[in-house]
C-alpha positions in Angstrom: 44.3 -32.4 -7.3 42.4 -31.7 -10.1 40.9 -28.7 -8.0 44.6 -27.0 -7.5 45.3 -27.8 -11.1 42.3 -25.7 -12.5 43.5 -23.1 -9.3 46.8 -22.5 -10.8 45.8 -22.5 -14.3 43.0 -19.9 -13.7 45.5 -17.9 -11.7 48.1 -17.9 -14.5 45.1 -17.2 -17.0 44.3 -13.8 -14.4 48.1 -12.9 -14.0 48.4 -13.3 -18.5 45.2 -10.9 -18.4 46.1 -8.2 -16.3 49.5 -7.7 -17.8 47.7 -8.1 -21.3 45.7 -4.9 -19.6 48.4 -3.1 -18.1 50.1 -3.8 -21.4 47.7 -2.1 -23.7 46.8 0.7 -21.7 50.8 1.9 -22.1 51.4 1.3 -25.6 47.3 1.0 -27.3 45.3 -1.7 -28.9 46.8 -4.5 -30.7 46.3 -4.1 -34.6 44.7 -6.4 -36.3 46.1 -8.1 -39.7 44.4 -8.8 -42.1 44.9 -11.4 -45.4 46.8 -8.9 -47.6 47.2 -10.4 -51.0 50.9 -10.0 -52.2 50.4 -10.8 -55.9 54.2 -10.8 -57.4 55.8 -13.2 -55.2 56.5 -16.2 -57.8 56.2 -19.4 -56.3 59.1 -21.6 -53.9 58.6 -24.8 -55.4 58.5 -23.9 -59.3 60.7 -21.5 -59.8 60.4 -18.1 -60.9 58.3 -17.7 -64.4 59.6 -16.3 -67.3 58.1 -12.5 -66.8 60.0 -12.6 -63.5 63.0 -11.2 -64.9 61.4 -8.5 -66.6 60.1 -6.9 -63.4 63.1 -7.6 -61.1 64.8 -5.7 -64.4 62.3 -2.7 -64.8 62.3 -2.9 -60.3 66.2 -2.8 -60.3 66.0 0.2 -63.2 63.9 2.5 -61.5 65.9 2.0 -58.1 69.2 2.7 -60.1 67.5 6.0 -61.2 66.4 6.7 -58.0 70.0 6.3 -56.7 71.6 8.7 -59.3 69.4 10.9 -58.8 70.0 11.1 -55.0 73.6 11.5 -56.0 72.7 14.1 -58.2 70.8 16.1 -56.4 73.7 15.6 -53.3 76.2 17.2 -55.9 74.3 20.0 -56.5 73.5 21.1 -52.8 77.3 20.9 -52.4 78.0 22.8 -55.1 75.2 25.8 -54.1 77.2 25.7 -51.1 80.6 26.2 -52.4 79.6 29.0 -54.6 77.9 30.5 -52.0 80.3 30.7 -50.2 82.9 31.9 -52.9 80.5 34.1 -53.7 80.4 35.7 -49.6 84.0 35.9 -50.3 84.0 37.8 -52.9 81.5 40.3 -52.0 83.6 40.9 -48.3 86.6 41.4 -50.7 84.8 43.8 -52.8 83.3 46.1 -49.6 86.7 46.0 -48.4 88.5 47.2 -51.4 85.4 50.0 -52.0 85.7 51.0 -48.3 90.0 51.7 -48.5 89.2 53.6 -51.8 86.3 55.6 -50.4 88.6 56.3 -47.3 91.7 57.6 -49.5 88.9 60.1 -51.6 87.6 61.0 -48.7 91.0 62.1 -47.3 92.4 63.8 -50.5 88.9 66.2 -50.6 89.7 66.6 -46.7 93.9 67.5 -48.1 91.9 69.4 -50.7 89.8 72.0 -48.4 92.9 72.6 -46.0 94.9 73.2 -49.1 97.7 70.5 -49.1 97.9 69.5 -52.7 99.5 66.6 -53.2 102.9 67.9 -54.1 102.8 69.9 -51.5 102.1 66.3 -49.3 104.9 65.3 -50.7 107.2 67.5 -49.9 105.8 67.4 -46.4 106.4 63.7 -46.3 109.7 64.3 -48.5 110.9 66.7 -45.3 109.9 64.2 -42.7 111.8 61.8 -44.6 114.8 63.7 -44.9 114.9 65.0 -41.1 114.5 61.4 -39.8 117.4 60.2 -42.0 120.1 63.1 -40.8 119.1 62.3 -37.4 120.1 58.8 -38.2 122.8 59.9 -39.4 124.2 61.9 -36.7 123.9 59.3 -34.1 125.4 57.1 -36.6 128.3 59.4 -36.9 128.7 59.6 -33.2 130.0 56.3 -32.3 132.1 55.9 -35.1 134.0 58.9 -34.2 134.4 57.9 -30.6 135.3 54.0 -32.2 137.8 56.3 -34.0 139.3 58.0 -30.8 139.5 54.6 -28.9 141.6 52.4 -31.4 143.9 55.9 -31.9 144.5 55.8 -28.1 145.2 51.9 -28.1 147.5 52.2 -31.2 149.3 54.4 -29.2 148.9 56.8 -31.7 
């Protein structure tokens, strides 16, 4: 018995081993710790000392500082980007306001070498204007007479 107890015991020490083995060789060595000395820890039993509040104070300072400034900083990317992009605004306005007034010079020098003044585009447009409104007119006249001729004839009269 005591032969089939060492058995199984050296045969779970082999299996522990080679998954140790198989272990390592996917994921490295084990690291080592060493004794690291942590020196500000104040004691469970006693109590914290008396210069104990003084560093958790100066600790909980500088971590206050380093939130605000976070939150600072955070601000100030937002507001880069929002003037950015006011600023991208502005500038497409701009182009686009520059480019319709460049177009209309270009076209009064164009008016210019045919020789259409500007009155003279006027009255061109003024002539248009007025053309387009007789022939309203006419085919607004046109039904009314015929509206005309068609309660005469039902009035009997």
């Amino acid at each position: 018995m005591a032969d089939l107890e060492e058995a199984s015991k050296r045969a779970a020490e082999m299996a522990l081993e080679s998954q140790r083995q198989a272990l390592e060789k996917r994921i490295g060595p084990r690291p080592t710790i060493d004794n690291i000395t942590v020196e500000t820890v104040p004691g469970s039993t006693a109590g914290a000392g008396s210069g104990e509040f003084h560093k958790y104070r100066m600790a909980r300072r500088k971590e206050n500082f380093r939130q605000e400034r976070l939150e600072k900083e955070w601000e100030e990317q937002v507001e880069q980007k929002a003037f950015e992009m006011r600023r991208q605004l502005r500038k497409e306005l701009d182009e686009a306001e520059t480019r319709k007034k460049s177009e209309k010079r270009k076209r009064l020098k164009n008016n210019k070498k045919r020789g259409i003044s500007k009155r003279r585009r006027l009255e061109i447009d003024d002539s248009e204007a007025q053309e387009t409104l007789q022939e309203l007119l006419a085919v607004a006249d046109g039904p009314k007479d015929e509206r005309d001729g068609v309660e005469s004839a039902a009035t009997g009269g």
